[in-house]
Backbone as a chain_set.jsonl record, in Angstrom:
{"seq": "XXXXXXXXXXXXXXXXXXXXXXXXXXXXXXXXXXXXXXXXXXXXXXXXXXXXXXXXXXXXXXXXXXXXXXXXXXXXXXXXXXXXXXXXXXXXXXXXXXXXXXXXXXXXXXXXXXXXXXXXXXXXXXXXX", "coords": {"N": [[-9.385, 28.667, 7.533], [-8.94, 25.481, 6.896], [-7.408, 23.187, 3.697], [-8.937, 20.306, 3.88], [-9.125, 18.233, 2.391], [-8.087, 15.677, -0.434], [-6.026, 15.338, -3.224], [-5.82, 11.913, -5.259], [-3.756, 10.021, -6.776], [-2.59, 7.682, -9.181], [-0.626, 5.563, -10.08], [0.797, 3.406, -12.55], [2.202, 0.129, -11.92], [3.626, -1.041, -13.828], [4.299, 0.614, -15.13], [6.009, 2.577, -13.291], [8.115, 2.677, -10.421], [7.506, 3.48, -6.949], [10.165, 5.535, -5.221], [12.558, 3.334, -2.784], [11.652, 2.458, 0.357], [9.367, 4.354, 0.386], [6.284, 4.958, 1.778], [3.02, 3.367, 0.754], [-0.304, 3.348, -0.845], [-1.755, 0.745, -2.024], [-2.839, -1.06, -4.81], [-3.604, -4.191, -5.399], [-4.454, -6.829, -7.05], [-5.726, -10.28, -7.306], [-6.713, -13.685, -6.446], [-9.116, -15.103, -4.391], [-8.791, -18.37, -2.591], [-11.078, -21.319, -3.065], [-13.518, -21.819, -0.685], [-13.315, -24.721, 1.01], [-12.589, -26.44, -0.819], [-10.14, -28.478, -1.702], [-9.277, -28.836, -4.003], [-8.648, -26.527, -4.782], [-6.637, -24.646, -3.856], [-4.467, -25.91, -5.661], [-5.561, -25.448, -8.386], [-5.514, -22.486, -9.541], [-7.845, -20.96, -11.242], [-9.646, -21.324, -9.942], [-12.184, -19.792, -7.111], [-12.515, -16.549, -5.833], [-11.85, -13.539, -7.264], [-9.989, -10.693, -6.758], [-9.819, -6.992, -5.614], [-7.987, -4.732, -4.219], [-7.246, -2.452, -1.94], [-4.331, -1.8, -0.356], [-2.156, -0.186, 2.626], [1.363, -0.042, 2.082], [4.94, -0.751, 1.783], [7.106, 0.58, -0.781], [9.968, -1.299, -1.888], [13.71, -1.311, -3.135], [15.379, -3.722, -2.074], [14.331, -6.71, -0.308], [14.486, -8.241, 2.138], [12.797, -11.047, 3.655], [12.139, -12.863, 7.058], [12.417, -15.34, 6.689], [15.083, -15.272, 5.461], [14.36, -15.54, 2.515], [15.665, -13.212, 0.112], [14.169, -10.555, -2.074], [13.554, -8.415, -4.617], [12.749, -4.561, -5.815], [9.928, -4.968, -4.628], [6.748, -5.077, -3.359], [5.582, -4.263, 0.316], [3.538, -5.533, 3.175], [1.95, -4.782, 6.159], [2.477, -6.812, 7.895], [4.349, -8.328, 6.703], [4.382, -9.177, 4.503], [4.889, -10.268, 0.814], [4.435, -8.442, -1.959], [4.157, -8.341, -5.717], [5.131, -6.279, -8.234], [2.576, -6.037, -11.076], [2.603, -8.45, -13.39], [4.965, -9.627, -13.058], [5.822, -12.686, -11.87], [3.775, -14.054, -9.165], [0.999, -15.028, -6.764], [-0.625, -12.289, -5.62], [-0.917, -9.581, -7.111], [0.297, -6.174, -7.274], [-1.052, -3.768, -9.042], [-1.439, -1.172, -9.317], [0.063, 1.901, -7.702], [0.051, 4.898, -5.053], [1.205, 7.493, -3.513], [0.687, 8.207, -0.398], [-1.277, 10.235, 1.244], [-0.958, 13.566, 2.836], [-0.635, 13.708, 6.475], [-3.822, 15.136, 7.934], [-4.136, 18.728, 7.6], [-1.924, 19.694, 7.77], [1.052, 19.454, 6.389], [3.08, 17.04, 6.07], [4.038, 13.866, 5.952], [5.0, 12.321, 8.581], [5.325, 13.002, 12.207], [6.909, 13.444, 14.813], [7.504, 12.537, 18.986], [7.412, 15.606, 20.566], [6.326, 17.294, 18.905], [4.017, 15.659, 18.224], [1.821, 16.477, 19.688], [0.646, 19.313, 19.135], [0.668, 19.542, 15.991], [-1.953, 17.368, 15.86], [-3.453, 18.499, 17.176], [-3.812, 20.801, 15.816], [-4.841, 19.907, 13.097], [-7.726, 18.677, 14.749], [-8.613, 21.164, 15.079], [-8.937, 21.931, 12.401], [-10.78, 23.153, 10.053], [-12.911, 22.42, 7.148], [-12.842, 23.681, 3.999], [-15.113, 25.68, 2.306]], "CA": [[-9.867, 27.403, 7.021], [-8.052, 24.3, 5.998], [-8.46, 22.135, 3.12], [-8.673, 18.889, 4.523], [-9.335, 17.134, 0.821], [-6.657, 15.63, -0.743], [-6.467, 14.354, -4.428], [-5.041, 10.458, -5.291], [-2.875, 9.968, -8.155], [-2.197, 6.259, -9.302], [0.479, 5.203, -11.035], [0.635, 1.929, -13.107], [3.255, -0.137, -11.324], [4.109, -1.626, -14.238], [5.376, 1.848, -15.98], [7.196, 3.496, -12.784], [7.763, 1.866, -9.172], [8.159, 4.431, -6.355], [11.294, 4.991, -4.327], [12.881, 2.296, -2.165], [10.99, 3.21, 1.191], [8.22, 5.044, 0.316], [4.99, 4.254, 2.047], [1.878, 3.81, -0.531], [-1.596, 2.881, -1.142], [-1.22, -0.215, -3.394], [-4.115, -1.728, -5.313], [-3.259, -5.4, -5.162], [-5.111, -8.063, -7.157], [-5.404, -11.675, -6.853], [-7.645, -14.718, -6.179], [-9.141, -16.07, -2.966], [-9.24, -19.505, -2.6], [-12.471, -21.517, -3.198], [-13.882, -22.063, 0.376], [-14.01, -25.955, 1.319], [-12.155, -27.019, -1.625], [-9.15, -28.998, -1.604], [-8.37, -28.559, -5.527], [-8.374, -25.275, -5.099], [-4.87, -24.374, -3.965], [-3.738, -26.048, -7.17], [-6.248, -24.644, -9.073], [-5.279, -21.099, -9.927], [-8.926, -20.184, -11.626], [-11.025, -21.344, -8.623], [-12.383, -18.849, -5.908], [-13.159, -15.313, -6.067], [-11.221, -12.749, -8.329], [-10.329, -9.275, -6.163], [-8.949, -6.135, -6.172], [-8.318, -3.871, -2.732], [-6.064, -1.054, -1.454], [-3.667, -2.022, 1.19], [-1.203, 0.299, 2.576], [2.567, -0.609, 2.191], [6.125, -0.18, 1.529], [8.095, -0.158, -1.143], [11.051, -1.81, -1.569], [13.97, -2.239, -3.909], [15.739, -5.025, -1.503], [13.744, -6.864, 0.875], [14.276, -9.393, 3.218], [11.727, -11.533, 4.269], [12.23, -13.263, 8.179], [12.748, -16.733, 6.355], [16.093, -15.084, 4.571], [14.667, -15.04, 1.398], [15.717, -11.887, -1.043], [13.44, -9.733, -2.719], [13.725, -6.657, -5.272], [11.802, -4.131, -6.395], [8.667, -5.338, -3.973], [5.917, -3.859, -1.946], [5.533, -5.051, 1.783], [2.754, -5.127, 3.812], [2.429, -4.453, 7.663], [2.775, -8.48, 8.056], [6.154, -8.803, 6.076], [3.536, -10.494, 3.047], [5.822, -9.495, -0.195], [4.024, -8.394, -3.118], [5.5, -7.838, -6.465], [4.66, -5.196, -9.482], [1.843, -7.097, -11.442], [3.389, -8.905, -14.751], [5.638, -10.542, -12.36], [5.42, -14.072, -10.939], [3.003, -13.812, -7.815], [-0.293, -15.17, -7.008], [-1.582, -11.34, -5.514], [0.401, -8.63, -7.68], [0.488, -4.895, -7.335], [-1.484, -3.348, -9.904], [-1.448, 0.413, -9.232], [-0.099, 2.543, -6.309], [-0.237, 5.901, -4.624], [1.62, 8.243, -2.328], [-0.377, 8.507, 0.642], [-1.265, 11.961, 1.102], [0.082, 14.164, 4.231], [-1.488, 13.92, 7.497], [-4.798, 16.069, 7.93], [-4.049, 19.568, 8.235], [-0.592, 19.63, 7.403], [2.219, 19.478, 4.725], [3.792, 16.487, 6.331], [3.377, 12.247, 6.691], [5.425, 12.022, 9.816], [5.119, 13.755, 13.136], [7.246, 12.793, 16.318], [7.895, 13.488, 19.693], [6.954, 16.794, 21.233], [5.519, 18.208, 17.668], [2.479, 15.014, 17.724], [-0.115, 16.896, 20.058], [0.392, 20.458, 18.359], [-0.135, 19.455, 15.218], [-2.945, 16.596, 16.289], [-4.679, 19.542, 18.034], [-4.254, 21.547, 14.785], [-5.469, 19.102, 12.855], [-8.884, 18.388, 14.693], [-9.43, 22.351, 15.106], [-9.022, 22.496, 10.935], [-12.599, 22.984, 9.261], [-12.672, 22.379, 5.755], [-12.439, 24.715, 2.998], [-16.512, 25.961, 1.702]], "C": [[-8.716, 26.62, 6.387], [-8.265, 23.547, 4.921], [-7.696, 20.865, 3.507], [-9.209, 17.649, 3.423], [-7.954, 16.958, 0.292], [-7.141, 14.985, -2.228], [-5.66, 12.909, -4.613], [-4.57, 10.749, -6.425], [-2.11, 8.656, -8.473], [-1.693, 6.059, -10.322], [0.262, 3.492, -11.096], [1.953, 1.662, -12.858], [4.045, -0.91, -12.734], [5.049, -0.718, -15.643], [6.251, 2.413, -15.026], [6.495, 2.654, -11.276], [8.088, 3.372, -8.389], [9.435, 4.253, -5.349], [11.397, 4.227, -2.9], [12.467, 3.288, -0.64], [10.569, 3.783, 1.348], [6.976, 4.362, 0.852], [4.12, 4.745, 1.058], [0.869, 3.357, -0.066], [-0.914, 2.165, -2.138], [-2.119, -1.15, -3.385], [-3.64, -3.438, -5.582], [-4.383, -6.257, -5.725], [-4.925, -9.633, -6.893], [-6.563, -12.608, -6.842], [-8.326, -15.358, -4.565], [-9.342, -17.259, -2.953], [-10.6, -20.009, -2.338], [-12.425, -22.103, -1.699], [-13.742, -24.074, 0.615], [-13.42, -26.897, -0.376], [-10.935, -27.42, -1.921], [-8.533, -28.81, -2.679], [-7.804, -27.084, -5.407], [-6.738, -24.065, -4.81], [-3.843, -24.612, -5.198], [-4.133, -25.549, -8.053], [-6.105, -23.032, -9.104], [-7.14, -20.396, -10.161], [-10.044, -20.204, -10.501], [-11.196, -20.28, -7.482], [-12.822, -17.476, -6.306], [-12.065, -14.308, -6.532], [-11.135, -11.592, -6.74], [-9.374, -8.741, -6.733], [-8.924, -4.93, -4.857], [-6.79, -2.992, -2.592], [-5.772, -1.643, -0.123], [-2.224, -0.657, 1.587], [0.035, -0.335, 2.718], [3.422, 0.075, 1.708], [6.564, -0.329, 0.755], [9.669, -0.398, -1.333], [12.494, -2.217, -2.458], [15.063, -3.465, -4.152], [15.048, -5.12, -0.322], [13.941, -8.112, 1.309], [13.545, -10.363, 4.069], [12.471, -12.492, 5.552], [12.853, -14.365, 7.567], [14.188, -16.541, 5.663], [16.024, -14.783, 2.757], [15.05, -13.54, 0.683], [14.908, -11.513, -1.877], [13.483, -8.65, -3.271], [12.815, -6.638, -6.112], [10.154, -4.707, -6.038], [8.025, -4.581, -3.615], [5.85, -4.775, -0.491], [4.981, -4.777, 2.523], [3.147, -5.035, 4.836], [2.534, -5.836, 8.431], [3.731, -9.036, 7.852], [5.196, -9.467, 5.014], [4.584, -9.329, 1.991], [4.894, -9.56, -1.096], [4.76, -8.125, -4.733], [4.312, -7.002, -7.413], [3.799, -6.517, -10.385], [2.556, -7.132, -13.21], [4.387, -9.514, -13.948], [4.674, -11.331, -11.975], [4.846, -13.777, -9.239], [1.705, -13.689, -7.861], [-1.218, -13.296, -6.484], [-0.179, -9.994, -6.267], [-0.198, -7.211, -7.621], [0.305, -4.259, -8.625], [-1.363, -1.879, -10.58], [-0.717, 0.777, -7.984], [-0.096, 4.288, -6.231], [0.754, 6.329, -3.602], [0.654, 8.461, -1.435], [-0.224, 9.795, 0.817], [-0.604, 12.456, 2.322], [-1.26, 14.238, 5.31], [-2.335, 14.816, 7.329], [-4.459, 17.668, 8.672], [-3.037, 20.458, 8.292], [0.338, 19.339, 5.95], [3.041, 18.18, 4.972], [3.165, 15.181, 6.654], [3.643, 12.032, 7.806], [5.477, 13.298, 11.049], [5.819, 13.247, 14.259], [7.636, 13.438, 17.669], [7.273, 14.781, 20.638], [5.891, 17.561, 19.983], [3.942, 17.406, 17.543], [1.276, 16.368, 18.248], [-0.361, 17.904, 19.523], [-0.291, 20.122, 17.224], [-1.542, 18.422, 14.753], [-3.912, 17.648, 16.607], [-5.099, 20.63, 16.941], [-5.081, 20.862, 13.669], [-7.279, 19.015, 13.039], [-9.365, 20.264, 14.807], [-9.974, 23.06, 13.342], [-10.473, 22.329, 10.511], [-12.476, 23.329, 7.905], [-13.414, 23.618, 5.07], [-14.268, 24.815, 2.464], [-16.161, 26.21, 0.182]], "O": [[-7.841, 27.005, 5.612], [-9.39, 23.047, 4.933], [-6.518, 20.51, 3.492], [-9.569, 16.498, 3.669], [-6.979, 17.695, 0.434], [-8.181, 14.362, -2.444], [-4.658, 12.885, -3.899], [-4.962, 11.721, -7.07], [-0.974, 8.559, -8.01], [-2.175, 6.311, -11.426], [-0.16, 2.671, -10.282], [2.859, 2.401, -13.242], [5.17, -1.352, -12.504], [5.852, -1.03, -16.522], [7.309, 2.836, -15.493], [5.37, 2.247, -10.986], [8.727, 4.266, -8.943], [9.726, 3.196, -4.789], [10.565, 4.397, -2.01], [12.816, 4.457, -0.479], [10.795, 4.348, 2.418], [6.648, 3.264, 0.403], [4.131, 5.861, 0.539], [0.885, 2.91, 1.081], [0.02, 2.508, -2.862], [-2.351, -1.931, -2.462], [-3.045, -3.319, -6.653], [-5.316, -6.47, -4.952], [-3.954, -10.066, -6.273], [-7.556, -12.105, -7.368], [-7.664, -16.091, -3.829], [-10.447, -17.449, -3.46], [-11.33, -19.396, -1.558], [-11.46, -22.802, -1.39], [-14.63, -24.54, -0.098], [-13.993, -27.893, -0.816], [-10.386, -26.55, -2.596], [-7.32, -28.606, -2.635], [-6.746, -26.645, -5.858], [-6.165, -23.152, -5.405], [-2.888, -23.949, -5.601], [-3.305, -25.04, -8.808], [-6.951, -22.466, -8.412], [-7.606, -19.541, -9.409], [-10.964, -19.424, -10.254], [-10.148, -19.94, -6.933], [-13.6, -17.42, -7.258], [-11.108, -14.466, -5.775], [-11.973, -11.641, -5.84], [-8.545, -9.087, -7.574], [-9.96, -4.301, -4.644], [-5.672, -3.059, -3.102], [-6.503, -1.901, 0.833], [-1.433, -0.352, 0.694], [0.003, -1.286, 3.499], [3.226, 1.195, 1.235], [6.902, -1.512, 0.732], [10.482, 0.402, -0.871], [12.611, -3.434, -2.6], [15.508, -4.005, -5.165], [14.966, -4.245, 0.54], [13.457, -9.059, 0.689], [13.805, -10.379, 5.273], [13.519, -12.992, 5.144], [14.034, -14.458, 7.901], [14.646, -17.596, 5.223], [16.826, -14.255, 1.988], [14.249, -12.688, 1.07], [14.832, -12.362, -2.765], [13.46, -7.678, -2.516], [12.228, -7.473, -6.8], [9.308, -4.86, -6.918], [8.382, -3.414, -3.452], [6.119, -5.976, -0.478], [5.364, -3.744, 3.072], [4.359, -5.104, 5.043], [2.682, -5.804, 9.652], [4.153, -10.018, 8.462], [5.557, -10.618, 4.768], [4.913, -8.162, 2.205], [4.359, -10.66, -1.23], [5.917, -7.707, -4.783], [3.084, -7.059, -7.348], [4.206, -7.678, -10.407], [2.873, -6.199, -13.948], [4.784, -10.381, -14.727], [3.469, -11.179, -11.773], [5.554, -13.338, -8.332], [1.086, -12.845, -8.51], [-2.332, -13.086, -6.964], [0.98, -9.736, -5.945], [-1.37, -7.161, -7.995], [1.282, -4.133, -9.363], [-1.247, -1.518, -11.751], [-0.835, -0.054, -7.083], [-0.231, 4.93, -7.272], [1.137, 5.469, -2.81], [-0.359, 9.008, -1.872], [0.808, 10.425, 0.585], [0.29, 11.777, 2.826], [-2.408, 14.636, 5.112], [-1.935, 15.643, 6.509], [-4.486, 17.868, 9.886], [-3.075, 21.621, 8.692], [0.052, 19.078, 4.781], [3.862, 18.023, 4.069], [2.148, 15.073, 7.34], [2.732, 11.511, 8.449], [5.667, 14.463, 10.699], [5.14, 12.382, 14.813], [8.03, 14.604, 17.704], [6.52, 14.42, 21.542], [4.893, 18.24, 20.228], [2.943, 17.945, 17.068], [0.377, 16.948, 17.639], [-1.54, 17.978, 19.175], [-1.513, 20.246, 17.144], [-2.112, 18.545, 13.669], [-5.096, 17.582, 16.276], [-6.172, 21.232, 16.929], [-6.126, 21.445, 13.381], [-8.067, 19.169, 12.106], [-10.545, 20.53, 14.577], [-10.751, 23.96, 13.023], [-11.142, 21.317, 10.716], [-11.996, 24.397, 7.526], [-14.324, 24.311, 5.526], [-14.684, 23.682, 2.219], [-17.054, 26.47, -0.623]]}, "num_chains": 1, "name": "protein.A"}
């Protein structure tokens, strides 16, 4: 038997960032803009409040396509830059997480000749009673 549970562990980005190219879970708040409302881009308080888990990278130089420079960011799978929340940025990085290790395994990455083994070990694992 495998155990195929994993526990989370969230760190407050605004006491410790993780290292430069680490993939995370990263709780990201922010605002959505009010639907059909033209103020609302200027308006900061208008629209709907959130708070969601995206996975990403972080970063502590990043490059965005347009040239700008960025440190100490996170970076979604879009190139969107987030920053540690208490920084300047309308959606800021609240919390994050190490993503846990593939199912089944001790490891995030797999390439090559090793995917279907441990893919095949993987779906044969049956969790822990």
């Amino acid at each position: 038997m495998t155990n195929l549970n994993t526990v989370v562990t969230w760190v407050d980005a605004r006491e410790r960032l993780p290292r430069s190219g680490t993939p995370v879970a990263a709780a990201i708040t922010g605002r959505y803009p009010a639907d059909d409302d033209p103020v609302s881009e200027a308006d900061t308080a208008s629209g709907e409040e959130f708070w969601l888990v995206r996975p990403m990278v972080f970063m502590t130089l990043h490059r965005s396509e347009d040239g700008a420079e960025h440190r100490d960011c996170f970076v979604d799978s879009d190139g969107i830059v987030r920053l540690p929340h208490g920084l300047a940025g309308a959606e800021t990085v609240t919390h994050w997480a190490e993503l846990p290790t593939l199912p089944g395994g001790t490891t995030h990455l797999v390439l090559a000749k090793g995917v279907q083994p441990a893919l095949q070990n993987a779906w044969d694992a049956r969790p822990l009673t």
